[in-house]
Structures are given as structure tokens and as C-alpha cells.
N, C-alpha and C positions, 0 to 999 in steps of 0.2 A: 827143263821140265816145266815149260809155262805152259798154265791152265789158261789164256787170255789169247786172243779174243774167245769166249764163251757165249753157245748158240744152246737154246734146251729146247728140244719138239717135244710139247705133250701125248701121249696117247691115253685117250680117255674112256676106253675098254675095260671093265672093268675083270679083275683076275676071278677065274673062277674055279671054285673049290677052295681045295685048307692056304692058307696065305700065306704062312709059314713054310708050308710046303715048299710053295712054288716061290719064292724070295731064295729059298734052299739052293734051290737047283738051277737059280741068274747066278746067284754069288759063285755055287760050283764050278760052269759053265765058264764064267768069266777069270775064275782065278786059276783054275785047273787045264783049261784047253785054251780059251781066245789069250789072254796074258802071256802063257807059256809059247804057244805059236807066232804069236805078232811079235814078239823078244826076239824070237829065233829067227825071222826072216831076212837074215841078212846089212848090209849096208845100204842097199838099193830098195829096198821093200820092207817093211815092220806091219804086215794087214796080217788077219783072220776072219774069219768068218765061223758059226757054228751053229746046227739046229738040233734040235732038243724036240723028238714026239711026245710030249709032257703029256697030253693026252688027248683021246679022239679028234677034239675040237677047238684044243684050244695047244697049241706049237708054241717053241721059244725061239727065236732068231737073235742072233746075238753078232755082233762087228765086233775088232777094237783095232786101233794103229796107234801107233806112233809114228812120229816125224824119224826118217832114218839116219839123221845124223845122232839117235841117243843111244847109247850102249843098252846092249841086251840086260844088263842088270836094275840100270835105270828103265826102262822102257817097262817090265817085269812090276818092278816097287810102284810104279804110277800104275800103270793099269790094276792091278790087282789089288789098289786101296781105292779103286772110283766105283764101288761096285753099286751103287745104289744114286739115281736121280734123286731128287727132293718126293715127285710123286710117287715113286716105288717104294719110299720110307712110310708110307699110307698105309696104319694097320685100321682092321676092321674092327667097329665099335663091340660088335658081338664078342672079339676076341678077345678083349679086352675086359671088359665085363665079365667074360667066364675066368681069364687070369686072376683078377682082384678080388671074386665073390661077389659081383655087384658093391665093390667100393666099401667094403666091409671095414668095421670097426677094428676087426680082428687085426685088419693086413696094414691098418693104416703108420705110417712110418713117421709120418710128422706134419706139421699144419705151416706154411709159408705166406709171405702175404699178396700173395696169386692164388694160393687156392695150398688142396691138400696134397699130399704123396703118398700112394700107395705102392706095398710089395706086392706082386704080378708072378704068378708061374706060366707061362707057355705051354702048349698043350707034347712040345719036345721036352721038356723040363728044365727050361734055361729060365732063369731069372732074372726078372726086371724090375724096374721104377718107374712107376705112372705119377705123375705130374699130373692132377685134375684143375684147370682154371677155373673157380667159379667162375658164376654168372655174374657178378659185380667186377672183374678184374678189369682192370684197364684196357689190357691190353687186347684191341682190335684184329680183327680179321690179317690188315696188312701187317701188323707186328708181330703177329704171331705168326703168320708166312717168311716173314724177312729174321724172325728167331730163327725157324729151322732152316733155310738156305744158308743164315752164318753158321750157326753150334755144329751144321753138318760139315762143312767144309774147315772144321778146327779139328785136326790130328795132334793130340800131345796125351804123353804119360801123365801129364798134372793137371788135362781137362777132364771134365765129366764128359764119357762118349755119348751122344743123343744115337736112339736105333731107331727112331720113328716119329710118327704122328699119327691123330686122330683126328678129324676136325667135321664136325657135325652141327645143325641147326642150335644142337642141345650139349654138346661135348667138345669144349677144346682140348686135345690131351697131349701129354708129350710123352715119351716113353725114352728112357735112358737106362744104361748099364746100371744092373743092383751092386751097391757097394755095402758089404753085412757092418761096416765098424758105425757106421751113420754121420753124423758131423761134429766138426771138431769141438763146439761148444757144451757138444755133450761129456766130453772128457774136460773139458777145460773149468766148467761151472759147475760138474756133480762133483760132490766129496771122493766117493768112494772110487769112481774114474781116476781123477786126477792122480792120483800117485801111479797109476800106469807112463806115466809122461815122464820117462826120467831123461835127461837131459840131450843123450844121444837121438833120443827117437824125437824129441822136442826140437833139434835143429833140423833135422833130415824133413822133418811137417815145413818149417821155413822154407829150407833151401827148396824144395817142390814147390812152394806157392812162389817163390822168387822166380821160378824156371818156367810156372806156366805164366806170370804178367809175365817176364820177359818174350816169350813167343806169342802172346799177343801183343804188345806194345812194338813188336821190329821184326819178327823173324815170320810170322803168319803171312798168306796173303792177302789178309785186310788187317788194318790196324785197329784193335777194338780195345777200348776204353771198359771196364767191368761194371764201374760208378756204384757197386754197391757189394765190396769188399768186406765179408764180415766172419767170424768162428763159425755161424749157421750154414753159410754158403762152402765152405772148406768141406768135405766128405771124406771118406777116408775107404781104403781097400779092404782087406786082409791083412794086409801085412802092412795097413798102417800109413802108405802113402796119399800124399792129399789130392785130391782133384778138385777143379775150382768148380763151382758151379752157376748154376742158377745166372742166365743172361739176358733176364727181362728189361732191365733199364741199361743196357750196354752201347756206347754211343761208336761210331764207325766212323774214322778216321782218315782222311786220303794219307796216303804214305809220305808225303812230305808236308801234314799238317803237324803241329804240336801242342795249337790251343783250338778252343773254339768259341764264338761269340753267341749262338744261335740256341743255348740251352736256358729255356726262360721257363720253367720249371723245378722245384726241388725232388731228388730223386732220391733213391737210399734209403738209409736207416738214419 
């Protein structure tokens, strides 16, 4: 199940009508018909093809293969987690905007030092986290490009999942999974939090954050360094489990490096 060598074609068309919508009906498209058919094509053949009259003017065309020497299970689990390039994770500014209130005081979740986070409803009523970089953040055009190509291609129960982007003259935005417990330093340093932390749920927070460094340090297909590991960056689900967050100063690895010399900046907290 190698992703390498890796080719991406842009198409720069822009989607028209509800975004959500139409993002809806790729992922459906891809996980429910071209997945399920290119699985099933045999030893000799793993292709699909499918078209989608989405509307008047604007159709969905959708491929997927696999190489046919992968079992129909494997072939199934890969394609039906590829479901999004980097530019189809492109939400529209307006959308965004109408989710947060205009960045409202109300919805704000916490203040980082790239910018704020805001909670976001969807106009389907799924909930998210907006990531607004101020206009002071460091991080440039290409950094904030090569954030979301890495965060998008990290799959684990102990990462923060990234759903998107926004990126505008005026608005860098990132848009991730909403998790309601918020971060771990808010149980860890409020009074009244802290005694929710009794010692079972207190290892099971560890052994998750051990689970996701260790599938970024060896098990990921890039090797990514965090370099700013702290209680704020830890978030938490529902039910408590951590996910690591926040991958703005995160340094990338070739798979058989273990140090590096080339970091001539301080980074972190």
C-alpha cells in the first residue's frame, strides 16, 4: 500500500454552489461506488470509473485503482481514506464566516500563539475548529501550504484530524475536527478540572500521546518531529482521549535521519 511515487494535477475550476454539498457527494462517490468496485475487480484489474450529474453544469467524474497484486480489503481501506486532495480540502471564506459568526467572541475556543480558535457549525450541522492565523503569524504562504499536505496525510486516533483550508489575501484558516473537552492544560491547571483526572483516565491521556509521537517518529509516511509538545497542544474528545495538535513549528524527517543540524532558530514554548 505505497503512496510513492506521487503525481497531484491541479484543477483550478472553481466548485459551484453549497461546498459542503458537493465535497458530500466526492467522498460518497469514492467511498461507496469507485472503492467498493476497484476492490472487487479481481487479480487482473482493480479500476473504476463513476459519473455523478451533480448538476446542469457542473458533473463529477471520479477514477480510483489499485495496483492488482493488493487484496480487495487492502485496496477498499486505501482508497476510501484518500478521499480528498489538498485543493478539495479548500473551504470557502463565506462558509466559514457564516459557521463562526464572523469570528465571534461568543464561539471563540482559545487564543494560540498563531492566532485564535474558533467553534464553527456547518450549514449540515457538523462541528468544527477554525484555526485563524493572524496577520502577524510567522508562518508564510509555503508553511502554511506544506502544514496542510503534511496534517492531511497523518491518519491516527491520537492526531488532531485537519478537514480543510481557507487561504485568502486576508485569511489564513485551518479548519479541524471540533473536540468539546478542549486541551489538556485546562484540566491539568484549573482547580476544579483537575480532580476529574483520576489516575486511570491520567495514564490512558499518556499512553495516547506516546501512541501518536510514536506514529509520527516511525510508523507515519514522513517522519515528523512536533518540536512544541506541550498540555495546550494535547485536546481531548469526549470521551477523554488525546489528540496531539497544533503542527506549526513541526520539523520533517527523511526516514532514515535521527538528528538534524540545519535548525538555527528557537522554536516552541
Amino acid at each position: 500500500m505505497d503512496e510513492s511515487p506521487l503525481m497531484t494535477v491541479w484543477n483550478y475550476r472553481n466548485i459551484i454552489g453549497d461546498q459542503t454539498r458537493y465535497l458530500d457527494a466526492v467522498k460518497n462517490m469514492i467511498t461507496n461506488e469507485l472503492a467498493v468496485r476497484a476492490a472487487e475487480g479481481g487479480s487482473f484489474q482493480k479500476f473504476a470509473t463513476e459519473f455523478i450529474n451533480y448538476s446542469a453544469i457542473q458533473p463529477i467524474y471520479g477514477l480510483a485503482q489499485c495496483t492488482p497484486n493488493l487484496n480487495a480489503y487492502d485496496c477498499y481501506a486505501f482508497l476510501a481514506n484518500q478521499d480528498f486532495t489538498a485543493d478539495s480540502l479548500q473551504y470557502d471564506l463565506g462558509t466559514l464566516l457564516n459557521a463562526t459568526s464572523n469570528f465571534s467572541d461568543e464561539n471563540k475556543l482559545g487564543e494560540g500563539g498563531f492566532g485564535g480558535v474558533y467553534k464553527g457549525t456547518l450549514s449540515n450541522g457538523k462541528l468544527i475548529a477554525v484555526k485563524r492565523l493572524s496577520a502577524n503569524s510567522r508562518q508564510g504562504i509555503q508553511e502554511f501550504k506544506t502544514e496542510v499536505l503534511v496534517v492531511a496525510k497523518l491518519q491516527h486516533r491520537n492526531l488532531v484530524r485537519l478537514l480543510g483550508f481557507c487561504y485568502t489575501e486576508r485569511e489564513k484558516l485551518l479548519v479541524y475536527e471540533y473536540l468539546p473537552n478542549k486541551s489538556l492544560d485546562n484540566f491539568i491547571f484549573v482547580q476544579e478540572n483537575r480532580q476529574l483526572l483520576d489516575w486511570e483516565r491520567r495514564y490512558n491521556i499518556i499512553r495516547g500521546i506516546a501512541r501518536g509521537l510514536l506514529y509520527l517518529h516511525h510508523d507515519s509516511q514522513l517522519r515528523i518531529i512536533h518540536r512544541d509538545l506541550k498540555a495546550s497542544n494535547i485536546l481531548l474528545d469526549d470521551k477523554m482521549n488525546p489528540k496531539i495538535s497544533d503542527f506549526g513549528t513541526s520539523r520533517i524527517f527523511g526516514v532514515d535521519h535521527s538528528q538534524s543540524n540545519y535548525t538555527n532558530a528557537v522554536v516552541g514554548t
